[in-house]
C-alpha positions as CSV (number, residue, x, y, z in Angstrom):
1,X,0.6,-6.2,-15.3
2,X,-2.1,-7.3,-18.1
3,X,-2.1,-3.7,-19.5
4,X,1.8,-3.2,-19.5
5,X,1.9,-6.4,-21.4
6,X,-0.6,-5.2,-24.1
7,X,0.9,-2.4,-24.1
8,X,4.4,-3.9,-25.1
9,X,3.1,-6.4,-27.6
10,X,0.8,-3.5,-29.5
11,X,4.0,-1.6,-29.6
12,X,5.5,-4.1,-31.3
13,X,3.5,-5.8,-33.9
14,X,1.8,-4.7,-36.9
15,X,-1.8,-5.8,-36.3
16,X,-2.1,-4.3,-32.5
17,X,-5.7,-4.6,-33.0
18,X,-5.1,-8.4,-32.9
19,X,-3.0,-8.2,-29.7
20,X,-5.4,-10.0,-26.7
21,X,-3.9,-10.7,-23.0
22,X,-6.2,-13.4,-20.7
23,X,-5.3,-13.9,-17.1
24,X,-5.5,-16.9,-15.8
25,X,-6.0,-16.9,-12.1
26,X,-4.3,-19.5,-10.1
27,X,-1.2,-19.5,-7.0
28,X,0.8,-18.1,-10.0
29,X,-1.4,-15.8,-12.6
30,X,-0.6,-16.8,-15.8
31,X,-1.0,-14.0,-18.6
32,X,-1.2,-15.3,-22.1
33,X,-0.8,-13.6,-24.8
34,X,-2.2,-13.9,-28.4
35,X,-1.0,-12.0,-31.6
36,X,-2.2,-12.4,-35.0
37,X,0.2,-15.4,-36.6
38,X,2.0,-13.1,-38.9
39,X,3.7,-11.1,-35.9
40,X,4.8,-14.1,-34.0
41,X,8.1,-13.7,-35.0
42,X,7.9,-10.2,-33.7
43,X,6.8,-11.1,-30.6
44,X,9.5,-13.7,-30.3
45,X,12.5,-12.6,-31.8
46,X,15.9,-13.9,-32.4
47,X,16.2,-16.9,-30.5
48,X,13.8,-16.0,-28.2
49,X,15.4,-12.8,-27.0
50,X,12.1,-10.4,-27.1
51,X,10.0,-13.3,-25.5
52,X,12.6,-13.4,-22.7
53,X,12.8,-9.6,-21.6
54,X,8.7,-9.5,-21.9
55,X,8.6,-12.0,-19.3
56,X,11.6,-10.7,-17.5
57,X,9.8,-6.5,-17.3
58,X,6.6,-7.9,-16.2
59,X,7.8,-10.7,-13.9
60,X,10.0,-7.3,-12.5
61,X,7.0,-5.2,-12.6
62,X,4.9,-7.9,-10.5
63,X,7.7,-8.5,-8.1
64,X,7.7,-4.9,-7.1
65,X,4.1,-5.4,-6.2
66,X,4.6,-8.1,-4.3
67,X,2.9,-10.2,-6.5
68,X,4.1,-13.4,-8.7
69,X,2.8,-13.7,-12.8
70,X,3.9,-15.9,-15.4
71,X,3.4,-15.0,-19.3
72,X,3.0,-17.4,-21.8
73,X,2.9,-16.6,-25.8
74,X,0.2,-19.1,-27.5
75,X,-0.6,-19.8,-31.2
76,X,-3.9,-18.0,-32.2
């Protein structure tokens, strides 16, 4: 899941080589994810709306596996 998640943010902001992804290990693995400042807003979108299916695909994808992850998007 950490690699389809990099994968998705480099494909969607301009500085990919900015793009990190740390798991955190716990019950529920948290993935956060850090993008240079100036593609926030890409990251985001609209109200939230890009944000929203990130989670949702890789929460899908770890669900298929059996698994549970959480992704959070944090300020550089």
């Amino acid at each position: 899941m950490k690699e389809l998640l990099l994968y998705m943010a480099k494909s969607l902001v301009d500085h990919p080589d900015d793009v990190t992804v740390t798991e955190i290990p716990g019950e529920t693995p948290v993935l956060e994810l850090r993008v240079n400042p100036e593609d926030m807003g890409k990251v985001i979108g609209r109200q939230g709306r890009i944000a929203k299916e990130i989670r949702t695909i890789v929460k899908a994808v770890a669900q298929r596996q059996g698994k549970k992850v959480s992704v959070e998007i944090v300020d550089a």
